[in-house]
C-alpha positions in Angstrom: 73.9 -11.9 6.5 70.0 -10.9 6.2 68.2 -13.0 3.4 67.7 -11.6 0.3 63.8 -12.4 -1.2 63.2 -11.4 -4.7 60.4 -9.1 -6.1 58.3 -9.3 -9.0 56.3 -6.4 -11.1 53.2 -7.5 -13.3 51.2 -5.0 -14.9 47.7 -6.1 -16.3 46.7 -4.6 -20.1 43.2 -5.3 -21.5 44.6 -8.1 -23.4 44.5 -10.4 -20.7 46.8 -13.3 -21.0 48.8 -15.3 -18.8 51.9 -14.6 -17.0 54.8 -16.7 -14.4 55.9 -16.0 -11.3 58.9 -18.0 -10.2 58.9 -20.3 -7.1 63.0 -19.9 -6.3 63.4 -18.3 -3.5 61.4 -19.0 0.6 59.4 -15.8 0.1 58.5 -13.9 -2.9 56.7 -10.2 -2.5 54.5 -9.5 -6.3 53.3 -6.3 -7.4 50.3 -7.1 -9.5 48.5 -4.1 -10.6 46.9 -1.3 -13.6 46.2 2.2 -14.6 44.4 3.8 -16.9 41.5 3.0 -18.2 40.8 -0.9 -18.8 38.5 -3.0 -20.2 39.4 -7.1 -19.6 38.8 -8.0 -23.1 40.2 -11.9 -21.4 41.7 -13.3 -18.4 44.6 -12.2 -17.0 45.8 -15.8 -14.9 48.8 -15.5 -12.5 50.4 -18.5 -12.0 53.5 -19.9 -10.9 57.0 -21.5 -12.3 59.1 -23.9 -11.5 58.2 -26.1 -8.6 56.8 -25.4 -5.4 57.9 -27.0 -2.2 55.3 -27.3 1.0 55.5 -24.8 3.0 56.4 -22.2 0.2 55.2 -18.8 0.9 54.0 -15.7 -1.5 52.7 -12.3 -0.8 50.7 -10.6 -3.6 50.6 -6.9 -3.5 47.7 -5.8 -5.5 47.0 -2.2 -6.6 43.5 -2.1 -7.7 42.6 0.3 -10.3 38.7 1.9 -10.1 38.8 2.1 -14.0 39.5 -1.4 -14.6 36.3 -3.5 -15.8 36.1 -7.3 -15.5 33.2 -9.7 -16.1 33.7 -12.7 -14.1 30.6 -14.2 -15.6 32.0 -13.8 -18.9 35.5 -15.0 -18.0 37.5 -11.7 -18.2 38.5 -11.8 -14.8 41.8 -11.0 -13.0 43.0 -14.7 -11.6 45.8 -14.6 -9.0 47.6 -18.1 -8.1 43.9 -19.3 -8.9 41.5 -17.1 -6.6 39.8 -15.2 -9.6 38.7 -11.5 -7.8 35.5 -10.3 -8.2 34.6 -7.5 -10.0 34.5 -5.5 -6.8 37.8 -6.6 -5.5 39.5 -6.2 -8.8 39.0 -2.4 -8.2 40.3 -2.3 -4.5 44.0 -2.7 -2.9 44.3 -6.1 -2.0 46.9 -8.4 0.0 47.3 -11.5 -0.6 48.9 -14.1 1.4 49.3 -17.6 -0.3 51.1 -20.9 1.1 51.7 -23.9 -0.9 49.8 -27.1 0.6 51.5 -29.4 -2.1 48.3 -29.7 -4.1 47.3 -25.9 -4.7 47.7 -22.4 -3.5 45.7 -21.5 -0.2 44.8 -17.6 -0.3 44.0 -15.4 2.2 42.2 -12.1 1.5 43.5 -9.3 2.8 41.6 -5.7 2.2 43.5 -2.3 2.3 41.3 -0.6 5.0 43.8 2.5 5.0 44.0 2.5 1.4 42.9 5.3 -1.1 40.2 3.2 -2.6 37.1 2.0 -0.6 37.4 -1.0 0.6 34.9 -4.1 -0.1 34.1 -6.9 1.4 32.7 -9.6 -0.5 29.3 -11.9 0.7 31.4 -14.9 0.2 34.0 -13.6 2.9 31.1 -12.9 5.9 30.1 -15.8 7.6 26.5 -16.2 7.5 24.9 -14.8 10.6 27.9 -12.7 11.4 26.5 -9.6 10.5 24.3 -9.1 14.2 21.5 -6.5 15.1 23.8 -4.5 16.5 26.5 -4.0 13.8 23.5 -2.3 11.6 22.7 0.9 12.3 18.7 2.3 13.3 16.6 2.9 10.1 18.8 2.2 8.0 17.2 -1.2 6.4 15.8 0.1 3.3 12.2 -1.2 2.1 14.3 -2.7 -1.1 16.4 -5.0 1.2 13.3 -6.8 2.1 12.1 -9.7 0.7 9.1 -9.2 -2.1 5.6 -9.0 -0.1 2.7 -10.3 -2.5 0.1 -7.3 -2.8 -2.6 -7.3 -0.2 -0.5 -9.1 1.7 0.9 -7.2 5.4 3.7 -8.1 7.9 2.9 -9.8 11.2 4.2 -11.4 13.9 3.1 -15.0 14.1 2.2 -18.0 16.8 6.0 -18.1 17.2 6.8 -14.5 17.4 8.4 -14.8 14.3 7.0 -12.1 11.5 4.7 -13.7 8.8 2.8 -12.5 5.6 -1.0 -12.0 6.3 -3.2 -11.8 3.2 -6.0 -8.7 4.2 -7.0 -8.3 0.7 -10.3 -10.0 0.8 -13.0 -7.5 -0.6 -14.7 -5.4 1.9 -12.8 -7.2 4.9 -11.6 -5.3 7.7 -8.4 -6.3 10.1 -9.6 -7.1 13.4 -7.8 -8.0 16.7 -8.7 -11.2 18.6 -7.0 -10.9 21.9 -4.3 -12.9 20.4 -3.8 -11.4 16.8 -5.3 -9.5 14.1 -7.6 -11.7 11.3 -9.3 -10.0 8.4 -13.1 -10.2 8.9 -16.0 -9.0 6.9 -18.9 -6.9 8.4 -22.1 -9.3 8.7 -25.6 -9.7 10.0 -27.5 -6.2 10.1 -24.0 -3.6 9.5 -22.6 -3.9 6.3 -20.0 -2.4 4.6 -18.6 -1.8 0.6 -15.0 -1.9 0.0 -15.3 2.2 -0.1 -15.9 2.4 3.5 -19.5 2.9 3.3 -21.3 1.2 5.8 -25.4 0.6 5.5 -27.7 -0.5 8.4 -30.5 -3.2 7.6 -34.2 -1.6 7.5 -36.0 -2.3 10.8 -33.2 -3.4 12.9 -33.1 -0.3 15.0 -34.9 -0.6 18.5 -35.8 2.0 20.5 -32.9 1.2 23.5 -30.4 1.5 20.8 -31.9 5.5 20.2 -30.3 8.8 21.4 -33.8 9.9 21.3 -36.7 9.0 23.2 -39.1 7.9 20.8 -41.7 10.7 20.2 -39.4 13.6 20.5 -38.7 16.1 17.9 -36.2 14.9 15.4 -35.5 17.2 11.9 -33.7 15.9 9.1 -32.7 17.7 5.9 -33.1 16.0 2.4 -32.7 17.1 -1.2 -34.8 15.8 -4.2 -33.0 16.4 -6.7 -33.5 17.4 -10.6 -33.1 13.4 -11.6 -35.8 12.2 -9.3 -38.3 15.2 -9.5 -38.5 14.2 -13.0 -39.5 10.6 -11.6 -41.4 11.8 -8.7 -45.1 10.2 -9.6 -43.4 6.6 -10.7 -40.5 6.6 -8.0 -41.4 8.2 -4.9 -38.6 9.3 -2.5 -38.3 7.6 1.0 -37.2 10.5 3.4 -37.1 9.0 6.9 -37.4 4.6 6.8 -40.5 2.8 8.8 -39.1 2.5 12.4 -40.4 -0.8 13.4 -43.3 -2.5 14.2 -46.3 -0.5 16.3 -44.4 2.9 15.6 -46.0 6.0 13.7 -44.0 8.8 12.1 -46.0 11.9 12.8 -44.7 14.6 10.6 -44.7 18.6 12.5 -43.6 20.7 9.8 -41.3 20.4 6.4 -40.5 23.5 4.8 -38.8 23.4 0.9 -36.4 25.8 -1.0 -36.7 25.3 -4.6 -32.9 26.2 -5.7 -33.2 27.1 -9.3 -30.9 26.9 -11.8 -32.0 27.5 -15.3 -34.8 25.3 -16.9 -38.1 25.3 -15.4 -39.9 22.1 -14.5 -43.7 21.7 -16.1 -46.4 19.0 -15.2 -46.3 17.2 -12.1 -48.9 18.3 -9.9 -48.6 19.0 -6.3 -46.0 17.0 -4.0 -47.3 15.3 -1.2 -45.6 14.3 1.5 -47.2 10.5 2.8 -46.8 7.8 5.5 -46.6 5.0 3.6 -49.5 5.6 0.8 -51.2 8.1 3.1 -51.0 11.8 2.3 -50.3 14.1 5.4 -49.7 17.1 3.3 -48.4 18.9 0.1 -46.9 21.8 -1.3 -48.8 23.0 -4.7 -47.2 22.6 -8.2 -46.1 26.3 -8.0 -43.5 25.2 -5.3 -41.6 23.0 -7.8 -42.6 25.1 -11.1 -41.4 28.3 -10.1 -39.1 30.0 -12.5 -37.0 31.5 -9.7 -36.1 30.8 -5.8 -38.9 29.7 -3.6 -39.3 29.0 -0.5 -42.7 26.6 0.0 -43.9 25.3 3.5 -46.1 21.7 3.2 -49.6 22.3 4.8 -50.0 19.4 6.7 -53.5 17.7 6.9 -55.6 18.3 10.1 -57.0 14.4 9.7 -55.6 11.4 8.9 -57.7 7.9 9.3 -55.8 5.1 8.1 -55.7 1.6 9.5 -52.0 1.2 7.6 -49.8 4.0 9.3 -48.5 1.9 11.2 -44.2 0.5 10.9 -44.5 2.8 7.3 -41.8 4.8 5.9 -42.2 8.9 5.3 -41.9 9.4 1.4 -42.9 12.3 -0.9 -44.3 11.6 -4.0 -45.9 14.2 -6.9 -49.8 13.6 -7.3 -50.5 13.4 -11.2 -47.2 12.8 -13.0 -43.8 12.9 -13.2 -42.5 17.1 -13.7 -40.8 17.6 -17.2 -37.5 19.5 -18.5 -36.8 21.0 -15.1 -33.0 21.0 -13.6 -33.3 22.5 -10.1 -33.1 20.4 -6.9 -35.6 20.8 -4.3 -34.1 21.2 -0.4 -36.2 20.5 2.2 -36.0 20.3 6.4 -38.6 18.0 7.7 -39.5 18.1 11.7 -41.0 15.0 13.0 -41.4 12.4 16.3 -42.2 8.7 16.1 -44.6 7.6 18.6 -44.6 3.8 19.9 -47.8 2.0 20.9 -46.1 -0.9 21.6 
């Protein structure tokens, strides 16, 4: 004659409370489960009657219900035969197998992987390292899975192999390899640079090997004066090509200028002279700068020039008697030039 095993129906409301299950019979099957819409306002505790003998077996059927809300922190939880589900679980279709040790309940978790709801697997029920490489899929490890980096700070793979946190945020370094790894440096010596990426070259620390140019060819260069420092032009004179080095001379060829006006004329000044070092080599009259329009000026350069300080000086133009007034248009000008050595 087959064995009869008796079945039990519990249904949970958002009162919570505690409910029996009796221990008569070898094998009981429970149907623990909800619907609607519920909010654990307490536990609801399953627990057993009568007295268990070792060995005694119980499945739990549980029909999870994706509008039930528990708070486990907060004690409204769902507590079967003492395993409390999470507040995942307590949503999901469960099975639960439990055997009577002769002290407690032992439970084991079953999910529903063909049921209706998704399934969910707790982090309490993956064993740690169990989740390998190749069990997550390619690019999908989102930047908010990994741990915090502190600003400034990069991923690298350190002396081990091992990725490490390198701090590159020292101000104006830049990250440069070593043959073994990368190390944040910052420029020194004659190249330096700002933490905007400009980079400046020391005065005087160009030689002639280090040139594109032989020295004494023809080199131009363009430069603008503008409005700000034609206004300073007598006190601050404007360096347009730096000394190039001891025993060298910067011969100017020819320097034309394009007055681009704009709307307020400049007054005063005098002529503009353009000078090695303190030395005038030629000039472009007043007129050139004073003009109420567009002009177009070339410097006449002086035939003679005796100096025994020409030498290693920078090219600079400069304005003769004082400093223009109440102009606002910038001066342009293309300067052709050679260096000679007589090193």
């Amino acid at each position: 004659m087959a064995q009869r095993y008796s079945f039990e129906s519990f249904i949970i409301t958002a009162g919570g409370g505690s409910v029996t299950a009796s221990v008569t019979s070898p094998t009981e099957y429970i149907s623990v489960g909800s619907s609607g819409t519920i909010s654990l306002g307490a536990a609801y505790t399953l627990t057993h009657s009568g007295t268990p003998t070792i060995g005694s077996k119980f499945t739990v059927l549980y029909r999870g219900n994706t509008n039930l809300t528990t708070n486990t922190g907060l004690g409204r939880h769902v507590s079967l035969f003492g395993y409390v589900l999470t507040n995942n679980q307590a949503k999901i279709d469960l099975q639960l197998d439990l055997y009577w040790d002769g002290a407690a309940w032992g439970v084991l978790v079953k999910p529903d992987f063909n049921g209706t709801k998704s399934p969910i697997i707790e982090g309490s029920m993956i064993l740690d390292s169990a989740v390998t490489t190749n069990k997550i899929s390619d690019a999908d490890v989102t930047l908010a899975k990994i741990a915090a980096v502190t600003e400034g700070n990069i991923i690298i793979g350190d002396s081990s192999n091992r990725p490490s946190s390198l701090d590159i945020s020292t101000d104006k370094a830049v990250l440069v390899g070593n043959g073994t790894t990368a190390v944040p440096r910052v420029l020194s010596g004659h190249v330096t640079m700002s933490n905007t990426g400009v980079v400046t070259i020391a005065d005087g620390v160009i030689t002639e090997d280090m040139l594109a140019f032989t020295l004494g060819d023809i080199i131009y260069t363009d430069f603008e004066i503008s409005s700000a420092q034609l206004l300073d032009l007598f006190t601050t004179p404007v360096t347009v090509v730096p000394a190039a080095g001891a025993n060298t001379l910067i011969v100017p060829i020819e320097c034309w200028a394009f007055l681009d006006y704009e709307s307020a004329t400049y007054a005063a000044g005098g002529a503009v002279h353009l000078a090695i070092g303190s030395v005038s080599t030629g000039s472009i009259a007043s007129t050139a700068v004073t003009s109420a329009s567009d002009l177009v000026s070339k410097f006449v350069l002086t035939t003679a020039v005796a100096s025994g300080s020409l030498l290693n000086q920078d090219l600079k133009v400069y304005a003769a008697t004082a400093n223009f007034t109440t102009g606002d248009s910038p001066l342009k000008c293309r300067l052709l030039y050679k260096v000679i050595s007589f090193a």
